[in-house]
mmCIF entry with sequence, helices, sheets and N, C-alpha, C, O atoms, coordinates in Angstrom:
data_MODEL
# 
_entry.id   MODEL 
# 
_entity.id                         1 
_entity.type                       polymer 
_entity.pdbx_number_of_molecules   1 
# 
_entity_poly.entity_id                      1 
_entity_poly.type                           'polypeptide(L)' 
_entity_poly.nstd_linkage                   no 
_entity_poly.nstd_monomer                   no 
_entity_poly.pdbx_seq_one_letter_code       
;(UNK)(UNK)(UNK)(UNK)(UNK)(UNK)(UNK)(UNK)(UNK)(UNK)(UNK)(UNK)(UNK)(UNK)(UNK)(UNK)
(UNK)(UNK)(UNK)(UNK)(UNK)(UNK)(UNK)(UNK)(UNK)(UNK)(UNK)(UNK)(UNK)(UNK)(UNK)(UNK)
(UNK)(UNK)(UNK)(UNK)(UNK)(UNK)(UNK)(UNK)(UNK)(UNK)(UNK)(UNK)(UNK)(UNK)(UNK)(UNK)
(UNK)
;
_entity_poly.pdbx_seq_one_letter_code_can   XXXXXXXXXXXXXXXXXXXXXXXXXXXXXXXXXXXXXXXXXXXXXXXXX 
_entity_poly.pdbx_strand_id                 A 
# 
loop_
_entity_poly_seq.entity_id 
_entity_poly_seq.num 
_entity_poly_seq.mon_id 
_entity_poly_seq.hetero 
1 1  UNK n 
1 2  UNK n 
1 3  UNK n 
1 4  UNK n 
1 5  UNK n 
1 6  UNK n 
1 7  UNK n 
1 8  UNK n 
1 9  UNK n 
1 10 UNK n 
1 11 UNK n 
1 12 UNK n 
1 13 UNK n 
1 14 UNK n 
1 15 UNK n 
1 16 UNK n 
1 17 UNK n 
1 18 UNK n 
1 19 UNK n 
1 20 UNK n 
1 21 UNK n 
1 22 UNK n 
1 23 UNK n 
1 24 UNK n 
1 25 UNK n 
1 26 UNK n 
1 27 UNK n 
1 28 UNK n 
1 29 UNK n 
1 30 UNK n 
1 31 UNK n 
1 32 UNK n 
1 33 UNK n 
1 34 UNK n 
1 35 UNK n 
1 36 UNK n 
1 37 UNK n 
1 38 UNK n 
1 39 UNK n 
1 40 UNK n 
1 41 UNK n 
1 42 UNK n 
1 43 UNK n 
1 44 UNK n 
1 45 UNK n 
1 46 UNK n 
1 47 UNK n 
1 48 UNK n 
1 49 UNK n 
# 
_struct_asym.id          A 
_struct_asym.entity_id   1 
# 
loop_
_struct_conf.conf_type_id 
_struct_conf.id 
_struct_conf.pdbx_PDB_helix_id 
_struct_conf.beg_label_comp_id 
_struct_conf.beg_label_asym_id 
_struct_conf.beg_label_seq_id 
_struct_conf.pdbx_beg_PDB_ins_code 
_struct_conf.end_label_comp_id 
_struct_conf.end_label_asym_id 
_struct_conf.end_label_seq_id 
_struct_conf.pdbx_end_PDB_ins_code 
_struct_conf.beg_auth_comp_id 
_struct_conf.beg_auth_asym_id 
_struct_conf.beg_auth_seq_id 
_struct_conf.end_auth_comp_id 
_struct_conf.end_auth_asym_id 
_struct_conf.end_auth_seq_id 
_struct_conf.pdbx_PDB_helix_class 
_struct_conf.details 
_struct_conf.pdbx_PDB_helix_length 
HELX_P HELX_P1 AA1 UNK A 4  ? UNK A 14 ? UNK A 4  UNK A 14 1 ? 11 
HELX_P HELX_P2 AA2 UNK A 20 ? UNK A 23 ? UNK A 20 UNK A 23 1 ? 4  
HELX_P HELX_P3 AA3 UNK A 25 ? UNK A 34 ? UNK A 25 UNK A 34 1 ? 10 
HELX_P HELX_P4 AA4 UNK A 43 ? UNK A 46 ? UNK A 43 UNK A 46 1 ? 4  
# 
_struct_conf_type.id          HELX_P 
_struct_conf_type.criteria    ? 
_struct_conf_type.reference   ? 
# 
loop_
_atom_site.group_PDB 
_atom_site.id 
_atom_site.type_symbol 
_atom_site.label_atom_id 
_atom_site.label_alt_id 
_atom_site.label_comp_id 
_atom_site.label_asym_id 
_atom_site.label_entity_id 
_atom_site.label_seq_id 
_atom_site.pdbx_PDB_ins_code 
_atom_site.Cartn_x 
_atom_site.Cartn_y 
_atom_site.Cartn_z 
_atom_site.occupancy 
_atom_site.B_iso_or_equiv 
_atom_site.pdbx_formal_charge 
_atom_site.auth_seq_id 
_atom_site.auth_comp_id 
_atom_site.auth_asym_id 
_atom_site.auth_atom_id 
_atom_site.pdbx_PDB_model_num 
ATOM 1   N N  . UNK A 1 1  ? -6.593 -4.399  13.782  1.00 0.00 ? 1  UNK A N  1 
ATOM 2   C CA . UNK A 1 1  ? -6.779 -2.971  13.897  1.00 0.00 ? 1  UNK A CA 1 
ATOM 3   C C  . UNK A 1 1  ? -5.792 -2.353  14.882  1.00 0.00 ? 1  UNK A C  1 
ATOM 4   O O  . UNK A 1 1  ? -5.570 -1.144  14.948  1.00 0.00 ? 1  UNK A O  1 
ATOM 5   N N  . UNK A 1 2  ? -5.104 -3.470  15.792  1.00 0.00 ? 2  UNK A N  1 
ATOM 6   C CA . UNK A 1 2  ? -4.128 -2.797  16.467  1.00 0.00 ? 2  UNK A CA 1 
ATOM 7   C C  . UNK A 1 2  ? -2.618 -2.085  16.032  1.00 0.00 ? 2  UNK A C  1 
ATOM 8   O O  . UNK A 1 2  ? -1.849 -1.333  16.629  1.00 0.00 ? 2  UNK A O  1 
ATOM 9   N N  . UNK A 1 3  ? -2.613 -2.529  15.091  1.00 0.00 ? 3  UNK A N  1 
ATOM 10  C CA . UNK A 1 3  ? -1.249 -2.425  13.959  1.00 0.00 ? 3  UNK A CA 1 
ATOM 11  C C  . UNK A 1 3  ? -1.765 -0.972  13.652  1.00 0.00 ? 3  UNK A C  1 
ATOM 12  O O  . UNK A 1 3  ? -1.151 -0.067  14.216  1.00 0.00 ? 3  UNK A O  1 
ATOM 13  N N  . UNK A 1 4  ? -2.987 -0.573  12.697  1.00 0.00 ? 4  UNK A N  1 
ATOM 14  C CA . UNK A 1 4  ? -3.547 0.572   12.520  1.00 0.00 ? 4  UNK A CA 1 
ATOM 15  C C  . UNK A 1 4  ? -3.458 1.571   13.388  1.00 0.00 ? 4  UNK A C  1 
ATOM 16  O O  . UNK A 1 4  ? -3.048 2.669   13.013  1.00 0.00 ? 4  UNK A O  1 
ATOM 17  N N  . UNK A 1 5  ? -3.894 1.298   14.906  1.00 0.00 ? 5  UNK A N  1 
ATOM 18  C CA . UNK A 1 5  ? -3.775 2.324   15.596  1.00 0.00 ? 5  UNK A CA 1 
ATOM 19  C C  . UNK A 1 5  ? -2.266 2.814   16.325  1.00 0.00 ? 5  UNK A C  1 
ATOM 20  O O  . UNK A 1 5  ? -1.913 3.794   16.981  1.00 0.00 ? 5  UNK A O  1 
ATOM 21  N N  . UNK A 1 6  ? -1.775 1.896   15.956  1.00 0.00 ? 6  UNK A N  1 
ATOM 22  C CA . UNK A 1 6  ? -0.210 1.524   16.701  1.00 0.00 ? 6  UNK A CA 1 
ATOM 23  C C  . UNK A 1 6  ? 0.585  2.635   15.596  1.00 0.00 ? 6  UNK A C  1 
ATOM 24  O O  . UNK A 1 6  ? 1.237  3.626   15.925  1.00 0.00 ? 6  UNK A O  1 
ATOM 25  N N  . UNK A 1 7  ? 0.374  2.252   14.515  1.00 0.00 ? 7  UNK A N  1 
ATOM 26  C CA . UNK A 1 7  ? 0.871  3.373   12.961  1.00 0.00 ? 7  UNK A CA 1 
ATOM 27  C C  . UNK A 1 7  ? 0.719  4.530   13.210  1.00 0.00 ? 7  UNK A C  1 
ATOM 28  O O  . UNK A 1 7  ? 1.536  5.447   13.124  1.00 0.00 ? 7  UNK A O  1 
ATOM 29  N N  . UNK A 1 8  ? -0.942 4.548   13.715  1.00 0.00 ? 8  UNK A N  1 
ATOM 30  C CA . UNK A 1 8  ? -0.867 6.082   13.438  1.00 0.00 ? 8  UNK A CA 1 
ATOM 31  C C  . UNK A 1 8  ? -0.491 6.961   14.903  1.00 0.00 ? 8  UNK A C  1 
ATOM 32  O O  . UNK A 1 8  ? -0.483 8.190   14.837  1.00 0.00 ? 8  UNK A O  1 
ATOM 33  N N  . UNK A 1 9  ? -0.295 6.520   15.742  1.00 0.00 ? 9  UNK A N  1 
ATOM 34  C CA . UNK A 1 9  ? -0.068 6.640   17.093  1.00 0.00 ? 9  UNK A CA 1 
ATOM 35  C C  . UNK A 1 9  ? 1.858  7.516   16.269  1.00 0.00 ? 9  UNK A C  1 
ATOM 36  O O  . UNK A 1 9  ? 2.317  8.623   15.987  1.00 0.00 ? 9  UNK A O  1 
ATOM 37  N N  . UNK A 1 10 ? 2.173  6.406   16.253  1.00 0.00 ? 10 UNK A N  1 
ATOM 38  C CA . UNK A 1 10 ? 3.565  6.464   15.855  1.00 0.00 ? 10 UNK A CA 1 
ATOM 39  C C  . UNK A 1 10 ? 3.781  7.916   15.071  1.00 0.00 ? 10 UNK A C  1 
ATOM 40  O O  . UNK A 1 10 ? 4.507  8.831   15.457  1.00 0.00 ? 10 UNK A O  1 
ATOM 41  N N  . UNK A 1 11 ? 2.890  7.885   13.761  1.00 0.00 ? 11 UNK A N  1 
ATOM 42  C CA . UNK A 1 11 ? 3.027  9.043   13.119  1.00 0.00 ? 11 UNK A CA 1 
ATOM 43  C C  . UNK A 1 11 ? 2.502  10.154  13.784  1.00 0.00 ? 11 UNK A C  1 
ATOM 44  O O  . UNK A 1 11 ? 3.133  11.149  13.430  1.00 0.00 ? 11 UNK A O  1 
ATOM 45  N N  . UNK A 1 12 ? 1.755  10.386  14.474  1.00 0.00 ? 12 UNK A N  1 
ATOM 46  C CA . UNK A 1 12 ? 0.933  11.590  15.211  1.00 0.00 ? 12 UNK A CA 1 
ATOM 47  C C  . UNK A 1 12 ? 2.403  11.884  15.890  1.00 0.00 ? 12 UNK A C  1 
ATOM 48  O O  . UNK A 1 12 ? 3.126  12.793  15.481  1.00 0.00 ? 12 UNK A O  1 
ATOM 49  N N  . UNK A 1 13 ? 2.743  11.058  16.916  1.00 0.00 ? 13 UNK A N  1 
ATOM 50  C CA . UNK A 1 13 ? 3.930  11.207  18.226  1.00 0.00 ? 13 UNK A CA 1 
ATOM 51  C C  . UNK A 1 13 ? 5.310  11.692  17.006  1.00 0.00 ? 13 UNK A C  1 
ATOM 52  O O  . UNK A 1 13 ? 5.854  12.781  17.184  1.00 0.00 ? 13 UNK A O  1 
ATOM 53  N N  . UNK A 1 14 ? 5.597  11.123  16.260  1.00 0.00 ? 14 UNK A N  1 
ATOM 54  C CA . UNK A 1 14 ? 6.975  11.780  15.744  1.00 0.00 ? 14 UNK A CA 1 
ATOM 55  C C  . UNK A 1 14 ? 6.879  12.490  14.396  1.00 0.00 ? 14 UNK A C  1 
ATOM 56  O O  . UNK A 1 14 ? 7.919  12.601  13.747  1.00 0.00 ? 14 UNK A O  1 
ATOM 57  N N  . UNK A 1 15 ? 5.615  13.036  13.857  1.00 0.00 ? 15 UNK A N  1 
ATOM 58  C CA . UNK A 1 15 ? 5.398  14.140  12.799  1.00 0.00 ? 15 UNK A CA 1 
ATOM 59  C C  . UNK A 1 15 ? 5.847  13.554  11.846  1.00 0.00 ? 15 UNK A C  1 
ATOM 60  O O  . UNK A 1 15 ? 6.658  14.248  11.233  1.00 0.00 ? 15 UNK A O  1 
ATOM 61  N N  . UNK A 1 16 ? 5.593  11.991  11.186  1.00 0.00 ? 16 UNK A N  1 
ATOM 62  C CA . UNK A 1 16 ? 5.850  11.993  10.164  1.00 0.00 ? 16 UNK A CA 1 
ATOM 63  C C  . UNK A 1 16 ? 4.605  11.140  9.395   1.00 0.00 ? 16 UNK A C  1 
ATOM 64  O O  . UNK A 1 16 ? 4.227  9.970   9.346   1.00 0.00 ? 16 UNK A O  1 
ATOM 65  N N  . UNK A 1 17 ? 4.182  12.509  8.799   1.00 0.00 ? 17 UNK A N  1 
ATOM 66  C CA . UNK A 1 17 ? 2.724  12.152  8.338   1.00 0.00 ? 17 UNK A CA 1 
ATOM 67  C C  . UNK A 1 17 ? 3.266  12.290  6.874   1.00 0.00 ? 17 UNK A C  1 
ATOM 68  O O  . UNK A 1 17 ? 2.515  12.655  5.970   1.00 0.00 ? 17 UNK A O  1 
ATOM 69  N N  . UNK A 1 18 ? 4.032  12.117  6.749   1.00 0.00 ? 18 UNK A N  1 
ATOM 70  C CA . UNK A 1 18 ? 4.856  11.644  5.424   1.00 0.00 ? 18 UNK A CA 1 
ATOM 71  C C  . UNK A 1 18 ? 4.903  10.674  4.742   1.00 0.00 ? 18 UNK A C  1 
ATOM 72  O O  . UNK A 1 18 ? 5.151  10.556  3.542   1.00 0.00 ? 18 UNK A O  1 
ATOM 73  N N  . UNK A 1 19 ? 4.582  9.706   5.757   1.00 0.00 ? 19 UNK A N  1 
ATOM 74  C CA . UNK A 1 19 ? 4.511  8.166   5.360   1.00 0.00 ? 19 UNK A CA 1 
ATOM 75  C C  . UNK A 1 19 ? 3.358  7.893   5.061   1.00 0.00 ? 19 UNK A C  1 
ATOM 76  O O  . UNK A 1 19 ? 3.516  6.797   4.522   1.00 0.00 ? 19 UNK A O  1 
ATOM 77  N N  . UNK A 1 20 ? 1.782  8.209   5.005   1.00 0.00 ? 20 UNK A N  1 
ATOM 78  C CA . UNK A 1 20 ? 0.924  8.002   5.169   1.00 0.00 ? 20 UNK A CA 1 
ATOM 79  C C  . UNK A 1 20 ? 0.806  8.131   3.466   1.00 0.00 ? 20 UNK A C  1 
ATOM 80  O O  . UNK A 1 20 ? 0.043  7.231   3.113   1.00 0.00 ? 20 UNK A O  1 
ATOM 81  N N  . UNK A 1 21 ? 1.260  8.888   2.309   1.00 0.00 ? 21 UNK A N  1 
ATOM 82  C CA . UNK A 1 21 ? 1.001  8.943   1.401   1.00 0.00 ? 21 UNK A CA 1 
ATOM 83  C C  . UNK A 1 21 ? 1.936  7.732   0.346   1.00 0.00 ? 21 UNK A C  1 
ATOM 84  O O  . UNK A 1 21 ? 1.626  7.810   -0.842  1.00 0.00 ? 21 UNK A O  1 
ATOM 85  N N  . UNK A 1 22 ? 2.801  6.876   0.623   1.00 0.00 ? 22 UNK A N  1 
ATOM 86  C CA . UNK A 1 22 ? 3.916  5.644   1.264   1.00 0.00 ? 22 UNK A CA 1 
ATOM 87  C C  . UNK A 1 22 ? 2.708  4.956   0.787   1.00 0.00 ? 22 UNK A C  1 
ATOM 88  O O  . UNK A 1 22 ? 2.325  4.665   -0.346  1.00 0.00 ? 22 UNK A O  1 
ATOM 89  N N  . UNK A 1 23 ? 2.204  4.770   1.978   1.00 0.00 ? 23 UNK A N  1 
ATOM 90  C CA . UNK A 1 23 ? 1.569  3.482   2.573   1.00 0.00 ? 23 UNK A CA 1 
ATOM 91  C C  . UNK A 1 23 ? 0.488  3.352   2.055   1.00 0.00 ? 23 UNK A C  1 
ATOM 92  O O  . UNK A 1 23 ? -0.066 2.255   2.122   1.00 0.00 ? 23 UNK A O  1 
ATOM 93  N N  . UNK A 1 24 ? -0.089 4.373   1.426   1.00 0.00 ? 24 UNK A N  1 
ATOM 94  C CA . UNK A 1 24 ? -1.249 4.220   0.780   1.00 0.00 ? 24 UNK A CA 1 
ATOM 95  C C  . UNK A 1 24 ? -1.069 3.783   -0.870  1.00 0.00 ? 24 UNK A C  1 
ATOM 96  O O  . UNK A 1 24 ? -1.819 3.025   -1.485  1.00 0.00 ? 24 UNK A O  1 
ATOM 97  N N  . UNK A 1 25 ? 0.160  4.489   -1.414  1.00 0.00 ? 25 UNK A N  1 
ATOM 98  C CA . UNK A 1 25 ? 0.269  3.699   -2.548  1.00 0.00 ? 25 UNK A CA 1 
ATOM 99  C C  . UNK A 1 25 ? 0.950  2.494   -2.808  1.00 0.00 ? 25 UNK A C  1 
ATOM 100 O O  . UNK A 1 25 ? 1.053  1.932   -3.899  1.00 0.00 ? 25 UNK A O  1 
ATOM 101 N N  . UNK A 1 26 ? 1.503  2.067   -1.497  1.00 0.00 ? 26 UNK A N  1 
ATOM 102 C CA . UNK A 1 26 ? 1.783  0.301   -1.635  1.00 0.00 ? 26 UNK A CA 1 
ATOM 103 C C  . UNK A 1 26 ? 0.843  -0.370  -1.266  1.00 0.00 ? 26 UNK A C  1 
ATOM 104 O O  . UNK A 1 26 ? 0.809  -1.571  -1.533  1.00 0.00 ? 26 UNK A O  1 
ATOM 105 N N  . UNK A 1 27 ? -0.191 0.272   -0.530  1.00 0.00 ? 27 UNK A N  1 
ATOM 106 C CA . UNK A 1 27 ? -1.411 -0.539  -0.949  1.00 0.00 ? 27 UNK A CA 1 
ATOM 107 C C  . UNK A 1 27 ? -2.220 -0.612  -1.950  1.00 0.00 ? 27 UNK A C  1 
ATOM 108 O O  . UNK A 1 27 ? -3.065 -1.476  -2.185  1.00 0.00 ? 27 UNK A O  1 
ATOM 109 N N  . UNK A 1 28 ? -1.867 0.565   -2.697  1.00 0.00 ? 28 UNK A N  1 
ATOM 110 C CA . UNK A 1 28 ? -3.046 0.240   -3.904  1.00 0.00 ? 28 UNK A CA 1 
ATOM 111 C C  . UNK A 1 28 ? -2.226 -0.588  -4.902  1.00 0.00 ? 28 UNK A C  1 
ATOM 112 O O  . UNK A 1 28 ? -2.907 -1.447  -5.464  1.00 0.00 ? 28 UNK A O  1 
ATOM 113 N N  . UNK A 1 29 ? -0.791 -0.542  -5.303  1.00 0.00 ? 29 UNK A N  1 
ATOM 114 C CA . UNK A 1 29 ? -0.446 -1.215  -5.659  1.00 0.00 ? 29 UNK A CA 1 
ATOM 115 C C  . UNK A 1 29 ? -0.633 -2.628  -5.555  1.00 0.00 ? 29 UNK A C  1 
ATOM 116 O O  . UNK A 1 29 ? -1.385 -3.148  -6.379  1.00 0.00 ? 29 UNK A O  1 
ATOM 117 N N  . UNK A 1 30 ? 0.085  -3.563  -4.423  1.00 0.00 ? 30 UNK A N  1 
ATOM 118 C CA . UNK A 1 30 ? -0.380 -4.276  -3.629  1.00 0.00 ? 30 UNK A CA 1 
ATOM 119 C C  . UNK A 1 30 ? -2.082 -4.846  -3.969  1.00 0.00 ? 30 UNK A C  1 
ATOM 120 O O  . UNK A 1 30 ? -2.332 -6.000  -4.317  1.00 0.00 ? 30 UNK A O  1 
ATOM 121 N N  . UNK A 1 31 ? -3.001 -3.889  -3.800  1.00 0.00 ? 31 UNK A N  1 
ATOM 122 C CA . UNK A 1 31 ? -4.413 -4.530  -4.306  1.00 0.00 ? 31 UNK A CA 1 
ATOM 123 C C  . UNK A 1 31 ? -4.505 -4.705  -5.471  1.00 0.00 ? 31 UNK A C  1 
ATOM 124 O O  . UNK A 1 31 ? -5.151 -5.729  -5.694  1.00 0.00 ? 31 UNK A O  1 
ATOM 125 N N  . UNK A 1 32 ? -4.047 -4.014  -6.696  1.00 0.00 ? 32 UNK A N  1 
ATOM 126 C CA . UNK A 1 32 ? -3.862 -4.079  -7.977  1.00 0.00 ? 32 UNK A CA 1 
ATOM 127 C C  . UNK A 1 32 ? -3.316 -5.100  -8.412  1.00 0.00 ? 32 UNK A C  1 
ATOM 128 O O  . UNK A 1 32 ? -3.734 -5.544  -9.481  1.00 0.00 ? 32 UNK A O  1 
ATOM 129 N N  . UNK A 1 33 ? -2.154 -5.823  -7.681  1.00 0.00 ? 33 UNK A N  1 
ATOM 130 C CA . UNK A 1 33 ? -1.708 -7.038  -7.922  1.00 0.00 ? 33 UNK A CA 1 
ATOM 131 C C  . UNK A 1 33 ? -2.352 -8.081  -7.928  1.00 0.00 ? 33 UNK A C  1 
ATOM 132 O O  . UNK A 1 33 ? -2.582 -8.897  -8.821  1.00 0.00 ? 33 UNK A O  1 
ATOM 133 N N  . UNK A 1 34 ? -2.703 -8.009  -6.636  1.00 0.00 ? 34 UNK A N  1 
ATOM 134 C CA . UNK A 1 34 ? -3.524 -8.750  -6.093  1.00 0.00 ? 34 UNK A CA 1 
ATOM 135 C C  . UNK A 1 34 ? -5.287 -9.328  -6.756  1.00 0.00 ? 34 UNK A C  1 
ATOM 136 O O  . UNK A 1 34 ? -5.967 -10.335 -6.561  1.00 0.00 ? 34 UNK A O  1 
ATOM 137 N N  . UNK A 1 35 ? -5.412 -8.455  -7.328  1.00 0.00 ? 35 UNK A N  1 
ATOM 138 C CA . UNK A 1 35 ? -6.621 -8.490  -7.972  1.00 0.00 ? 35 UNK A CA 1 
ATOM 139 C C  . UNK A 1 35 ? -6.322 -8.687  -9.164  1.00 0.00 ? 35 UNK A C  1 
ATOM 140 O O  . UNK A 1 35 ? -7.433 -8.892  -9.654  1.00 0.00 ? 35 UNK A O  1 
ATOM 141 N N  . UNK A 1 36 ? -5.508 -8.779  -10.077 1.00 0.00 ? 36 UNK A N  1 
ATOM 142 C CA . UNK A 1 36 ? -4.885 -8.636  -11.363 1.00 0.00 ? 36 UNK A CA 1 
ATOM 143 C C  . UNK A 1 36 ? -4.310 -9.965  -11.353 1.00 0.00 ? 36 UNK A C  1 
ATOM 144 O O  . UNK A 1 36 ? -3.993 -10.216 -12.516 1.00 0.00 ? 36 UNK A O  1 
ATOM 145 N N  . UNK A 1 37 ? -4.124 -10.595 -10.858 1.00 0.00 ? 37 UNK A N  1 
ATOM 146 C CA . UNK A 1 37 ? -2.941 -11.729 -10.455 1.00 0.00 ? 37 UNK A CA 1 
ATOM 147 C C  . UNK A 1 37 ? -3.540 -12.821 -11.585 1.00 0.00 ? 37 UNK A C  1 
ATOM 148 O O  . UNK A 1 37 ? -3.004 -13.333 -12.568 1.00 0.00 ? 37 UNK A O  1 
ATOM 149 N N  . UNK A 1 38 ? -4.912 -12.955 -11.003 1.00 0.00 ? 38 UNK A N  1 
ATOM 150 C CA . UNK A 1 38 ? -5.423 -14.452 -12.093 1.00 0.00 ? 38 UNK A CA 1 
ATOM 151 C C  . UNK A 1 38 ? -6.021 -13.960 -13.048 1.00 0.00 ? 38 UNK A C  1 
ATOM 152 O O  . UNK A 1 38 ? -6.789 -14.831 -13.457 1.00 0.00 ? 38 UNK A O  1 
ATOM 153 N N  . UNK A 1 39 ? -6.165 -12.591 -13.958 1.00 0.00 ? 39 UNK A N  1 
ATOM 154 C CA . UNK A 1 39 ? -6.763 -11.649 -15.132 1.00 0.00 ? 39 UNK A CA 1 
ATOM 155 C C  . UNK A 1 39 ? -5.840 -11.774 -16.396 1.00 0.00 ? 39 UNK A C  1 
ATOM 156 O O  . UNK A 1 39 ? -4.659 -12.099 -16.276 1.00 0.00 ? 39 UNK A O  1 
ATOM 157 N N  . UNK A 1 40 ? -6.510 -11.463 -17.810 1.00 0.00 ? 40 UNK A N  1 
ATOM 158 C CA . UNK A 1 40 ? -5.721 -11.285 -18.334 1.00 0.00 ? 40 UNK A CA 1 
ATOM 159 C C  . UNK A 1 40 ? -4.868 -10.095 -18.580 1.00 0.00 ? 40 UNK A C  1 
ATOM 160 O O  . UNK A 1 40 ? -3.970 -10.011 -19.418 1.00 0.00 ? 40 UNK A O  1 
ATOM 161 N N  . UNK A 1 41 ? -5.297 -9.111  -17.673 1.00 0.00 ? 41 UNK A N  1 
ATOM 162 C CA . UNK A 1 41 ? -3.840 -8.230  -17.544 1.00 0.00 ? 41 UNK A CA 1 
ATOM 163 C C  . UNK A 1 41 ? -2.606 -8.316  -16.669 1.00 0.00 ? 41 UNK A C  1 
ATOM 164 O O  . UNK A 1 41 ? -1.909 -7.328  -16.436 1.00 0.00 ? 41 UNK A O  1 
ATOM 165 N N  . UNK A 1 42 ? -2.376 -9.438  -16.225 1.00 0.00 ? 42 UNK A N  1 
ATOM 166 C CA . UNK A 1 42 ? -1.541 -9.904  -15.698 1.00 0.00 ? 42 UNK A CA 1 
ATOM 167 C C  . UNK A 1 42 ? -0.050 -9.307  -16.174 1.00 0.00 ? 42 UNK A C  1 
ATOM 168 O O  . UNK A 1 42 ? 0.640  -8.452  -15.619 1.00 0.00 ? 42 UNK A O  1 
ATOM 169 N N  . UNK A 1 43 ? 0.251  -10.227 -17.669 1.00 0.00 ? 43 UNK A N  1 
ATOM 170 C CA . UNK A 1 43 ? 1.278  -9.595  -17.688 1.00 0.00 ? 43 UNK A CA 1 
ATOM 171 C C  . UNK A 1 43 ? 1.534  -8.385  -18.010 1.00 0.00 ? 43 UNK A C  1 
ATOM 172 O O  . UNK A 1 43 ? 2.584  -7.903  -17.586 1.00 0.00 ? 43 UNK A O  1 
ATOM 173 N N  . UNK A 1 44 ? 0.620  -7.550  -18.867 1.00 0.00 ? 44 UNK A N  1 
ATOM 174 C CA . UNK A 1 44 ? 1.527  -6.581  -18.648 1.00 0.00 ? 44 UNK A CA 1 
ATOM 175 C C  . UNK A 1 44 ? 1.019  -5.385  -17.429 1.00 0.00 ? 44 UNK A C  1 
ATOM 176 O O  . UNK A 1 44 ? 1.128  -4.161  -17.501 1.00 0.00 ? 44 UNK A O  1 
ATOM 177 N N  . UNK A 1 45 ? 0.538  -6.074  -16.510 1.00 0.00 ? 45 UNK A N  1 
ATOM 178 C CA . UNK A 1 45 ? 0.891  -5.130  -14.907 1.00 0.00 ? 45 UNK A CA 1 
ATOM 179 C C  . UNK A 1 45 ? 2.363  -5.874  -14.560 1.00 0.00 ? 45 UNK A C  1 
ATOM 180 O O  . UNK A 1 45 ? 3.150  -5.208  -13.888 1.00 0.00 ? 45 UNK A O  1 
ATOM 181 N N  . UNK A 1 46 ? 2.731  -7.085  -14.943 1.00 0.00 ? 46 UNK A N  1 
ATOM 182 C CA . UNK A 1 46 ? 3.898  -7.171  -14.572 1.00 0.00 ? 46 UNK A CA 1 
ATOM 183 C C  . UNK A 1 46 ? 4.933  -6.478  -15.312 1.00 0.00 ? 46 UNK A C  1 
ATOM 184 O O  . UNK A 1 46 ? 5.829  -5.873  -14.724 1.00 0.00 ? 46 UNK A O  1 
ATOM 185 N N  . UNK A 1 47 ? 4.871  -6.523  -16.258 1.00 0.00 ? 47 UNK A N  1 
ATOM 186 C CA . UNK A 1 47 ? 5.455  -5.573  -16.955 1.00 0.00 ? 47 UNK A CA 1 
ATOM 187 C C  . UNK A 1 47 ? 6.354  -4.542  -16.420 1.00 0.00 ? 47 UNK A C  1 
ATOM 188 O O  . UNK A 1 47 ? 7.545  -4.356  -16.674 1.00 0.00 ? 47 UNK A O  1 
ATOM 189 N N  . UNK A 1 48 ? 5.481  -3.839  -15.549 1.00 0.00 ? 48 UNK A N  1 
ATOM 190 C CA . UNK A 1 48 ? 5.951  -2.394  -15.349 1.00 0.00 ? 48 UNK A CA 1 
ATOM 191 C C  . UNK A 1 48 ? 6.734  -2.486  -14.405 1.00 0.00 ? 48 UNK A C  1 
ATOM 192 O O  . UNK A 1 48 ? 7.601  -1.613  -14.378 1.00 0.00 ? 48 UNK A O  1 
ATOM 193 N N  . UNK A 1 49 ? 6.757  -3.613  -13.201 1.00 0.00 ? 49 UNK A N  1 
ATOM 194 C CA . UNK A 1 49 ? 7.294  -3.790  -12.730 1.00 0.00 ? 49 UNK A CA 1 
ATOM 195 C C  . UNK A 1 49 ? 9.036  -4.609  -12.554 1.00 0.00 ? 49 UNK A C  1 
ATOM 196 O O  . UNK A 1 49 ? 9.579  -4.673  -11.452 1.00 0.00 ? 49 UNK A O  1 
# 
């Protein structure tokens, strides 16, 4: 959780709350993979990539 607060520390102090919409869709990505990985939609989520 220190990474978390360290992030947003960062973004508050230099106004770039820009990234926050970033970071949220490489995580959902990221979980989508992740969860998809041993499914049979595997390939074609790879696919797109």
């Amino acid at each position: 959780m220190n990474f978390l607060s360290d992030l947003w520390g960062f973004m508050k102090e230099r106004k770039k709350f820009w990234l926050l919409p970033l970071l949220i869709i490489f995580l959902l990505f990221g979980a989508l993979l992740f969860f998809a990985g041993g499914s049979a939609v595997a390939p074609f989520i790879y696919t797109l990539f």
